[in-house]
Backbone bond lengths (Angstrom), bond angles and torsions (degrees), N, CA, C in turn:
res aa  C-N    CA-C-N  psi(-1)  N-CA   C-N-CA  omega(-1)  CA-C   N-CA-C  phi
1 X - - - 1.459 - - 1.527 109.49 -
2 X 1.342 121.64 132.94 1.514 130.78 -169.73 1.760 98.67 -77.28
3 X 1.057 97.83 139.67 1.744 121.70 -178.19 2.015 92.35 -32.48
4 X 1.202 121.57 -66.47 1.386 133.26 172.07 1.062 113.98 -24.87
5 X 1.345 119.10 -86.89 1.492 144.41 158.23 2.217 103.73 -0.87
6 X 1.272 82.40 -68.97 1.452 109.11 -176.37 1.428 121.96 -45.07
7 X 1.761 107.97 -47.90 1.664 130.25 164.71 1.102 89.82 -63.84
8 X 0.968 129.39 -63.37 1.534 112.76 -154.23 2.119 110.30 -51.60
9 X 1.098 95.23 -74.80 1.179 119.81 164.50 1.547 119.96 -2.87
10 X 1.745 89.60 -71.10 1.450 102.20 163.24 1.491 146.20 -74.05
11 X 1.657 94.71 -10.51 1.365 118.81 164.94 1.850 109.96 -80.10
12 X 0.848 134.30 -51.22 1.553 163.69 143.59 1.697 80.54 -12.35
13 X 1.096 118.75 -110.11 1.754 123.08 -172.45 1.400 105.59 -37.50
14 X 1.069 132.66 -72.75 1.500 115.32 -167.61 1.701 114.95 -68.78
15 X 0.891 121.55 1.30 1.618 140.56 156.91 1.777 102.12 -64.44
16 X 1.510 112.29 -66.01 1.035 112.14 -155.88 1.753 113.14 -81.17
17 X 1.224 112.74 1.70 1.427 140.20 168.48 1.612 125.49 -78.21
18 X 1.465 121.69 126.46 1.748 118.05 179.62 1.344 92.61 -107.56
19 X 1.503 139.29 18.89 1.468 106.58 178.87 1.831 76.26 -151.15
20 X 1.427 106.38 -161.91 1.439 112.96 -157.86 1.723 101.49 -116.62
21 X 1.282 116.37 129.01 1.501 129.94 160.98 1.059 129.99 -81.50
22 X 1.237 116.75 141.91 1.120 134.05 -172.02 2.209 116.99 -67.12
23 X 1.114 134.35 127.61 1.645 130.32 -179.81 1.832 80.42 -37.48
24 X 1.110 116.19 -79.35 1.603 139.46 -141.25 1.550 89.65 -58.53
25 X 1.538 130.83 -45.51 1.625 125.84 -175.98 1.505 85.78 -70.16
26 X 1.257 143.88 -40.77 1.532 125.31 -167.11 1.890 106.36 -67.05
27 X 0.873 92.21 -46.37 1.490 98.63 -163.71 1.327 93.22 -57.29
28 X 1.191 138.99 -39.59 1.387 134.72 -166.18 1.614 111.51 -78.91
29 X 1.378 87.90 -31.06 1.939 87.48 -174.94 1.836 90.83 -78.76
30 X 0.913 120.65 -62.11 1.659 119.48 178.68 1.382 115.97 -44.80
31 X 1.736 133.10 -29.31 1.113 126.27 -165.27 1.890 124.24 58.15
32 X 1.416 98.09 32.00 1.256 115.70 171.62 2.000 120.23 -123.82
33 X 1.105 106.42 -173.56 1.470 99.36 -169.09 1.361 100.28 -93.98
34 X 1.529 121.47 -167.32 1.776 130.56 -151.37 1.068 73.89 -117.33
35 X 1.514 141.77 -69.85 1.804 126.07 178.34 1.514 122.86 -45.12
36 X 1.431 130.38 -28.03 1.281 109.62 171.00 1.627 103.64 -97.00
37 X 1.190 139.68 -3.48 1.697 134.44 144.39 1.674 103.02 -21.40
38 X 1.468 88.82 -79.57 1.660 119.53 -170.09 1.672 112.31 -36.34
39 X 1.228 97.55 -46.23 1.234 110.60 171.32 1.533 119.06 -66.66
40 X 0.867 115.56 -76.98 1.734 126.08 166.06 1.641 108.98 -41.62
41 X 0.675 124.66 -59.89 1.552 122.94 158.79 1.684 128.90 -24.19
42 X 1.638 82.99 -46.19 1.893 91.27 -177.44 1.940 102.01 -92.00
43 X 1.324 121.75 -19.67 1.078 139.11 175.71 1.704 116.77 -61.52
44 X 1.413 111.44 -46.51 1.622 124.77 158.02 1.379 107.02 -59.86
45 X 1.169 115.52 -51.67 1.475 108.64 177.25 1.457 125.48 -70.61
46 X 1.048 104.11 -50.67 1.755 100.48 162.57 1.951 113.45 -50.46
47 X 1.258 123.19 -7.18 1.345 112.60 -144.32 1.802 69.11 -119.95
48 X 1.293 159.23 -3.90 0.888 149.87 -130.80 1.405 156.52 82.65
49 X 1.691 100.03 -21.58 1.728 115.08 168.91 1.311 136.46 -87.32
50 X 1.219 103.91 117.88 1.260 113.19 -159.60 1.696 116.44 -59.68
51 X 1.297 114.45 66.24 1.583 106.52 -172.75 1.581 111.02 -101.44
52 X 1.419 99.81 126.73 1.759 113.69 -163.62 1.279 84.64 -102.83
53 X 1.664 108.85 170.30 1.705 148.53 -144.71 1.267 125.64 49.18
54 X 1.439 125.53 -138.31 1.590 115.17 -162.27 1.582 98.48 172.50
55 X 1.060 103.92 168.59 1.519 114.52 -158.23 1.903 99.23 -62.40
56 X 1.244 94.56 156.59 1.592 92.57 -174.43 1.174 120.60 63.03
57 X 1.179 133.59 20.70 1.610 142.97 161.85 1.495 121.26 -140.10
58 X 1.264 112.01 -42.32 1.335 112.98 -172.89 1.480 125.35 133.26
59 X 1.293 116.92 147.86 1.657 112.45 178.62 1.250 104.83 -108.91
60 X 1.516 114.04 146.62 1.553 118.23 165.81 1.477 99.64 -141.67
61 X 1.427 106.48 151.80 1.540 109.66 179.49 1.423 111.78 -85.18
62 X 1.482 124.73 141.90 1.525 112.75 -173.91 1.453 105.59 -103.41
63 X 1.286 114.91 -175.09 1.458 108.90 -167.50 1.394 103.33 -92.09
64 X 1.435 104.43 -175.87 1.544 130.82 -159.65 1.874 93.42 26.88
65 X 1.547 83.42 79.47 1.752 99.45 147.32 1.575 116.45 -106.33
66 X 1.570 95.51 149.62 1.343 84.99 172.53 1.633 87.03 -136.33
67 X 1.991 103.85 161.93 1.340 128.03 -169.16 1.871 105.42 -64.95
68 X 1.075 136.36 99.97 1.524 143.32 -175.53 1.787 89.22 -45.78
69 X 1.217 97.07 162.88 1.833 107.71 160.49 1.600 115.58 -47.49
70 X 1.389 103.19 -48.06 1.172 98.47 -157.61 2.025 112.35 -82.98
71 X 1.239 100.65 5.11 1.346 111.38 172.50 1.773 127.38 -71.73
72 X 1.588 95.69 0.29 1.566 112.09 176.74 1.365 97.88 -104.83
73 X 1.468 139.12 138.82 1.480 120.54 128.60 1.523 111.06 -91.03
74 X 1.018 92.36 171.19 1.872 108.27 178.43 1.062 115.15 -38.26
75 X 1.438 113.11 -52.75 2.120 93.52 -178.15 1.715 109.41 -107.49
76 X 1.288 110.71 18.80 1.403 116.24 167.92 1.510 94.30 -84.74
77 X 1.319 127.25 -31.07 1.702 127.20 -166.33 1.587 86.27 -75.01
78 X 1.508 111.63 -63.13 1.588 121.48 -160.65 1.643 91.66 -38.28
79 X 1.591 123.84 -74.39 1.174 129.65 177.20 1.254 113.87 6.32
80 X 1.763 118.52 -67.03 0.948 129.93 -152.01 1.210 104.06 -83.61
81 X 1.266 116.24 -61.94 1.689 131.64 -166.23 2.046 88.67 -45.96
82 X 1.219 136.00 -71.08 1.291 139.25 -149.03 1.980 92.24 -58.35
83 X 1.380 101.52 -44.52 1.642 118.15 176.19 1.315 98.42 -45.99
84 X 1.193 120.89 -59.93 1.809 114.64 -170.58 1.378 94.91 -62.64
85 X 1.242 114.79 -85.90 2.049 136.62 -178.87 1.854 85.31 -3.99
86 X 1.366 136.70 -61.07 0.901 154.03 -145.17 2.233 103.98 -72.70
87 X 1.215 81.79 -74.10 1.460 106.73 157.85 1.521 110.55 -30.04
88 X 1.543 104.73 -66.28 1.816 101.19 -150.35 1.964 79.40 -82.43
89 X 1.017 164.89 -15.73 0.945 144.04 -112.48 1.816 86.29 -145.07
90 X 1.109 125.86 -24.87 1.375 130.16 -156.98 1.956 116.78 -135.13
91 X 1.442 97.11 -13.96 1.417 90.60 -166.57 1.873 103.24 -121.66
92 X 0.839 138.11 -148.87 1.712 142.43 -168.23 1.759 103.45 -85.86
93 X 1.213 137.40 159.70 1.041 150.81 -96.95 2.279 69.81 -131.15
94 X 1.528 108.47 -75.75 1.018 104.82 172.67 1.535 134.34 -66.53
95 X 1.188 140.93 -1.87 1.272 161.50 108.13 1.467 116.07 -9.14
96 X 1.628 126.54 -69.64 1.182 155.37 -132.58 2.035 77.49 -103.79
97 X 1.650 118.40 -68.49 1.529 89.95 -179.85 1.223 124.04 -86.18
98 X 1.252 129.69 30.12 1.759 135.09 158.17 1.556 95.90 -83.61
99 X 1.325 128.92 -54.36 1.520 130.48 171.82 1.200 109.23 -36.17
100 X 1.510 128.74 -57.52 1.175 137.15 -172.62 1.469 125.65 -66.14
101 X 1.634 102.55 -21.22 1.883 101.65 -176.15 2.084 85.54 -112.81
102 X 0.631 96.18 6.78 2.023 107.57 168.57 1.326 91.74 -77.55
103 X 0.892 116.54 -61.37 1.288 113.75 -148.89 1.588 117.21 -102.43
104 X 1.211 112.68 -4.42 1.606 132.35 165.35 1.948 90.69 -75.85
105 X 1.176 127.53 -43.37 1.206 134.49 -168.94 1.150 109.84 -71.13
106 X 1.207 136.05 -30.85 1.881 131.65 -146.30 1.768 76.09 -128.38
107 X 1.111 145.12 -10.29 1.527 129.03 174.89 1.495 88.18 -90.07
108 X 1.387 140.12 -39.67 1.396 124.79 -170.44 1.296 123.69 -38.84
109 X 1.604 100.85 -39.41 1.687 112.79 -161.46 1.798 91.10 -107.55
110 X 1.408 133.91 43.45 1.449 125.59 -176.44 1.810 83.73 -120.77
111 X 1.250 99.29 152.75 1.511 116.68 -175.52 1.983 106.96 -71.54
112 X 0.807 116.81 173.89 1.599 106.84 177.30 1.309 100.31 -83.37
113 X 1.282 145.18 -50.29 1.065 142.61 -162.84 1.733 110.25 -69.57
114 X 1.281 130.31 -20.84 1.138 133.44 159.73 1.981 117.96 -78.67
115 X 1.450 109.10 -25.50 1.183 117.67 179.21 1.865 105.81 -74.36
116 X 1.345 105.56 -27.00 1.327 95.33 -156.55 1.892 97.42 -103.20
117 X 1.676 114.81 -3.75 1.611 108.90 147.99 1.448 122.26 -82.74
118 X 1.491 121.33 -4.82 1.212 121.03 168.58 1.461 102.19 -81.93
119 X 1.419 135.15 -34.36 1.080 108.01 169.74 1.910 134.80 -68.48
120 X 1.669 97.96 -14.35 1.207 87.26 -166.62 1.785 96.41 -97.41
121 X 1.212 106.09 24.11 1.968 113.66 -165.34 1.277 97.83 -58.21
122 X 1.853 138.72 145.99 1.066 118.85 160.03 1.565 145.65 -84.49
123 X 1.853 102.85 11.61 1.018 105.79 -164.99 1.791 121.33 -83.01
124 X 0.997 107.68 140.69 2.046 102.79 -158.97 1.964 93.23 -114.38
125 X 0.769 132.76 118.31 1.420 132.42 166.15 1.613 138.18 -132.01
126 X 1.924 96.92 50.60 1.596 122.25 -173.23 1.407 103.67 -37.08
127 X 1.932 89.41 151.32 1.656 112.18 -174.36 1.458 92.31 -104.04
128 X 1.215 127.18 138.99 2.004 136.36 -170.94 1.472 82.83 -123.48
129 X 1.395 111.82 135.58 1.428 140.44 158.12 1.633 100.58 -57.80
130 X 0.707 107.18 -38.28 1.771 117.69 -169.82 1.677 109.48 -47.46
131 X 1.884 81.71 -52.29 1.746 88.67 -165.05 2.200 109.39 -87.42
132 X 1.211 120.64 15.14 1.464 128.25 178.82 1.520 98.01 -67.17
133 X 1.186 135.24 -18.25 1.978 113.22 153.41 1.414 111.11 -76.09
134 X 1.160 119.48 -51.73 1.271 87.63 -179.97 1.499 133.35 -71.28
135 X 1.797 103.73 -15.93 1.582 98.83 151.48 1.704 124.99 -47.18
136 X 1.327 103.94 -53.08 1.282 92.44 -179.14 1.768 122.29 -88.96
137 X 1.275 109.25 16.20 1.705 106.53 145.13 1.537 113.05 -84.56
138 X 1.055 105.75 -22.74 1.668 97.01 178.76 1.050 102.32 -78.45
139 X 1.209 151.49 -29.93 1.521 148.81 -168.73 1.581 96.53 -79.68
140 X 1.508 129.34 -38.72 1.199 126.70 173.08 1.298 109.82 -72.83
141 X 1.044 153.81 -26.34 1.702 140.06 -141.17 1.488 81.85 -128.61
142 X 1.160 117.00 -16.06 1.874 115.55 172.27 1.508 115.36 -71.87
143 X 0.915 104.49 -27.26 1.956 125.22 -159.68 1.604 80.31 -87.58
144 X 1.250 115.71 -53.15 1.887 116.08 -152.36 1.833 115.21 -66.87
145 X 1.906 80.01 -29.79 1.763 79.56 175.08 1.376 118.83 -89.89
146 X 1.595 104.92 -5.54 1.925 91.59 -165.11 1.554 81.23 -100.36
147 X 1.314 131.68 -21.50 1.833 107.18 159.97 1.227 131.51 -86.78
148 X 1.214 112.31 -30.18 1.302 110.07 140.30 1.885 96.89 126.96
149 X 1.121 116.00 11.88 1.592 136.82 -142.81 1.948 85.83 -92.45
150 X 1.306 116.46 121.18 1.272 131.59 150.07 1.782 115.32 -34.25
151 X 1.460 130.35 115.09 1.274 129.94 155.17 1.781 121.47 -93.72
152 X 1.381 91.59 161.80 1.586 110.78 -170.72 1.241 96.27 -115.85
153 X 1.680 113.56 113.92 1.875 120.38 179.20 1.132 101.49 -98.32
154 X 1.440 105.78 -178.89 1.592 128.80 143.88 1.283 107.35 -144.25
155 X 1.382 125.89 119.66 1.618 128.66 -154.20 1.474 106.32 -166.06
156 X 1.539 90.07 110.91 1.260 124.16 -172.49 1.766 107.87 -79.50
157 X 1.761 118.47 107.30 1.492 120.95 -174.69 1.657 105.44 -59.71
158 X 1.658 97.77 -161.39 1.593 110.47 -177.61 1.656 100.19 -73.86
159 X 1.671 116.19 -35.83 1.234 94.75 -170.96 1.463 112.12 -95.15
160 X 1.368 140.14 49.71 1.549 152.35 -122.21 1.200 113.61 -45.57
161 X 1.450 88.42 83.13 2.070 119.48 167.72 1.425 100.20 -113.69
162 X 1.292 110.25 84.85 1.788 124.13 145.47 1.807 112.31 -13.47
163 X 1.384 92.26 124.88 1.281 87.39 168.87 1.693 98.79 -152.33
164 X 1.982 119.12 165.06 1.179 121.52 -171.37 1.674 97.56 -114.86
165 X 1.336 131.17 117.28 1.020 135.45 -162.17 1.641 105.57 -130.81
166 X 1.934 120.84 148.24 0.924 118.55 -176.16 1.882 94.41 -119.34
167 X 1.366 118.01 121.13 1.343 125.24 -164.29 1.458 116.78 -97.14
168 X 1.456 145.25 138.86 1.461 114.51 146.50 1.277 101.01 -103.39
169 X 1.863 116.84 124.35 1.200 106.76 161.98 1.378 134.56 -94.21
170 X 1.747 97.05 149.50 2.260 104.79 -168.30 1.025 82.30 -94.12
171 X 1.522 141.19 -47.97 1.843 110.30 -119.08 1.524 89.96 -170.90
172 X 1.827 94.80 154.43 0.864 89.23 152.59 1.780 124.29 -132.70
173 X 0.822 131.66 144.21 1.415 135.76 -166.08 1.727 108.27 -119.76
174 X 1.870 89.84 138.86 1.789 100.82 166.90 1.596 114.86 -101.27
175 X 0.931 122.74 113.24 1.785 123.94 -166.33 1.872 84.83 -104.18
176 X 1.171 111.49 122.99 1.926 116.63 -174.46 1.711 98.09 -6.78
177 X 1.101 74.72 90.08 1.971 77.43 151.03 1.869 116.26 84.74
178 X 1.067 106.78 -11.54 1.663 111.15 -169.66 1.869 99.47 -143.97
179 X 1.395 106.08 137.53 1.351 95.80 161.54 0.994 108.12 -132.28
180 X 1.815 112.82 -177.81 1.169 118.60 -127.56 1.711 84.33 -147.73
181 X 1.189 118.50 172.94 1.332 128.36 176.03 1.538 98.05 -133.39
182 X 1.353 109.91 125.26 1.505 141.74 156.95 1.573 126.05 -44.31
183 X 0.871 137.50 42.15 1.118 121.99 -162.99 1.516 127.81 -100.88
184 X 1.203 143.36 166.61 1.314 133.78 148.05 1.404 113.37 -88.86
185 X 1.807 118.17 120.58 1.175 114.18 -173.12 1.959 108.24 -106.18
186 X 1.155 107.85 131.95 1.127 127.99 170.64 1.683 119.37 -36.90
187 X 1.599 100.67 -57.80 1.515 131.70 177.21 1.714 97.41 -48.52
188 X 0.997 127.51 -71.34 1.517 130.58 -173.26 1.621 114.49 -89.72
189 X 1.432 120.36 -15.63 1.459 121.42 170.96 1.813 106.95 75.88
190 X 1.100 99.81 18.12 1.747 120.79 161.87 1.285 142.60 -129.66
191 X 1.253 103.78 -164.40 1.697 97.58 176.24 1.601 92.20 -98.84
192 X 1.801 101.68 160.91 1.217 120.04 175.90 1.621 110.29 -172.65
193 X 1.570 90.58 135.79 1.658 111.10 173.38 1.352 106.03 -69.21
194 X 1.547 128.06 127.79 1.881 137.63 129.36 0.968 140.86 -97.29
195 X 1.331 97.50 112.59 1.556 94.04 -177.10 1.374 117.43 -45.32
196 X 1.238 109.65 154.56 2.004 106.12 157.68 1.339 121.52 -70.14
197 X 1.462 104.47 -43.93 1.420 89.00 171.80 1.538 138.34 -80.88
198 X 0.956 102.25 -0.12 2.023 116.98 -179.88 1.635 94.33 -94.99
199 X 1.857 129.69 4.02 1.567 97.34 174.12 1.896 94.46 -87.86
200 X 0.945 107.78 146.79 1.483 116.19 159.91 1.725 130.67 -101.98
201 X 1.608 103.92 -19.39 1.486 117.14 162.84 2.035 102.71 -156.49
202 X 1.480 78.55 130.05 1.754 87.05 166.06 1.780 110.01 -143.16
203 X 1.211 105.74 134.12 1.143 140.05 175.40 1.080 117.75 -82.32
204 X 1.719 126.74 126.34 1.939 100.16 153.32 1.700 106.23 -103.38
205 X 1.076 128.24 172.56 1.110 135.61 -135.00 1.785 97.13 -140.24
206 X 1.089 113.51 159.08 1.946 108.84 -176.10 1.435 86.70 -109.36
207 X 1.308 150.51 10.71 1.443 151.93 154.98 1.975 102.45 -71.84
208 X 1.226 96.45 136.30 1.697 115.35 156.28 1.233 119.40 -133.19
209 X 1.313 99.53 168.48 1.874 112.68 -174.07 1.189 107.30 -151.37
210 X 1.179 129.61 155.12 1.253 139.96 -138.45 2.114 94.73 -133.12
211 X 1.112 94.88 137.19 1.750 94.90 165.96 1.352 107.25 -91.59
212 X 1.807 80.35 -176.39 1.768 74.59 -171.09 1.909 101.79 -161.97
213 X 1.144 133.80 -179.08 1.434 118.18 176.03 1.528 120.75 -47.96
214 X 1.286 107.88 -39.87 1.595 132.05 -174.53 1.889 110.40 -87.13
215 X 1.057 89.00 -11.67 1.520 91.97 -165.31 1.987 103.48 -136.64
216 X 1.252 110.51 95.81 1.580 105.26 179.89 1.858 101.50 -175.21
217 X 1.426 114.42 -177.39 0.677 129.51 -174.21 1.965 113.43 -80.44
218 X 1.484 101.51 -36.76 1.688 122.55 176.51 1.532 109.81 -71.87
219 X 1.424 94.11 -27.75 1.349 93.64 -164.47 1.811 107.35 -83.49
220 X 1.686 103.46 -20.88 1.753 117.66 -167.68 1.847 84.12 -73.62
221 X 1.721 125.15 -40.10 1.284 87.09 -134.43 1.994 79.66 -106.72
222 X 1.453 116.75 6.95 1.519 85.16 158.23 1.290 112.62 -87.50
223 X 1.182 138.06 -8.33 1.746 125.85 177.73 1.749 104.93 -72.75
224 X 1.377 100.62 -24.00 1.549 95.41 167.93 1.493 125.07 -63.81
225 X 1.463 108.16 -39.45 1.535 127.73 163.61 1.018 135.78 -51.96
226 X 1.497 115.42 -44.02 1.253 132.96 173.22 1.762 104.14 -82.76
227 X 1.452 110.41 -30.79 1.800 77.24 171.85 1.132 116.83 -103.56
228 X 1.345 121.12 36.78 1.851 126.58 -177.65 1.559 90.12 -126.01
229 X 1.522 131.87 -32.87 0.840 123.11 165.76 1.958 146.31 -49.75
C-alpha cells in the first residue's frame, strides 16, 4: 500500500472513531507495524490533522479537522468533480449551487498537480436552458419527499391518457438518462414510476403520510432486487 493510500486509511479510521485507539489496535486493523503507525501518525499531523494523544495511550482525532491535500487521489477527486458536473447539470436549481460551492471547497485543499488533471479530465456534462423545468420539478418533488407532504398530478402515461392522481412521494430515481419519481399511487393502490417529463401539473398538498416497512422507498428498491435477483 502506497504511503498515501495508508494516510488516508488511517485518517478514515480515526475519523470513524468517538473515543481513542490504541498505536498497537491500529496496526492490527491496518496490518502494518507500531513504528510505521508512529510514523504516519506524526505525518497527519505535520500535514495538518489535528490528531491528539501519544504512544501508550491512544490517538483520537480533534475537532475542526480538515481533509490535507493528500487525502484526494486523482480519480477519487475526478469522482467528485463529474459527481458535482452531474448534480449542477441534472438535479434542482438549489441542489445544483450547493454542488457548485462543494466543490469550489474540496478543490481548495487539492494539490496543483491533481488540480491541473482535473482540468485536462475528459468528462463534459453541459447545462441546456431547455431542460430548467424540469430542474425546477426536481426542486419540487424534492421538497415533497423530505416532508413528506402528499402531491396532486396530472400525468400523462406512455400511451398519453391523462390522468388526475393523488401520490405519496419516496424517491427519487435516474433510470439511463431520465428520472422518474417513486411514488405510492393512490389511483392503483401501489408503487409507481413518473416520469418528469409526462407530469403536466403538480401540486403539493397540506396532507402527509407516513412510510412504513411495506410502504417506503428501501422497501420499492429491494423488491426490485429480489426479482432481478
Amino acid at each position: 500500500m502506497k504511503k498515501a493510500e495508508r494516510l488516508f486509511s488511517l485518517f478514515t479510521l480515526l475519523a470513524s472513531r468517538r473515543t481513542a485507539i490504541t498505536a498497537e489496535a491500529i496496526a492490527d486493523v491496518m496490518e502494518t507495524s507500531i513504528r510505521t503507525v508512529y510514523r504516519d501518525i506524526r505525518s497527519l499531523q505535520i500535514a495538518g490533522v489535528n490528531v491528539e494523544g501519544e504512544p501508550g495511550i491512544g490517538y483520537l482525532l480533534g475537532r475542526q479537522n480538515q481533509l490535507a491535500p493528500l487525502m484526494f487521489t486523482p480519480e477519487e477527486a475526478l469522482a467528485l468533480l463529474v459527481g458535482s458536473q452531474m448534480t449542477q447539470a441534472f438535479t434542482d436549481p438549489s441542489l445544483a449551487l450547493a454542488a457548485q460551492k462543494a466543490t469550489d471547497k474540496f478543490k481548495a485543499v487539492l494539490p496543483e498537480s491533481t488540480k491541473l488533471l482535473l482540468e485536462r479530465q475528459p468528462y463534459c456534462i453541459p447545462i441546456f436552458e431547455e431542460d430548467a423545468p424540469y430542474r425546477e420539478t426536481h426542486a419540487l418533488l424534492r421538497k415533497a419527499c423530505e416532508v413528506q407532504f402528499k402531491i396532486a398530478v396530472t400525468y400523462q402515461d406512455q400511451q398519453g391518457q391523462t390522468s388526475e392522481r393523488i401520490l405519496w412521494p419516496l424517491g427519487i430515481i435516474g433510470w439511463f438518462g431520465k428520472w422518474t419519481l417513486l411514488a405510492w399511487c393512490e389511483l392503483r393502490n401501489n408503487y409507481r414510476n413518473f416520469r418528469f417529463d409526462r407530469f403536466s401539473d403538480i401540486q403539493l398538498t397540506d396532507q402527509s403520510f407516513t412510510t412504513s416497512a411495506q410502504c417506503s422507498l428501501k422497501h420499492f428498491l429491494s423488491t426490485v432486487c429480489d426479482s432481478y435477483g
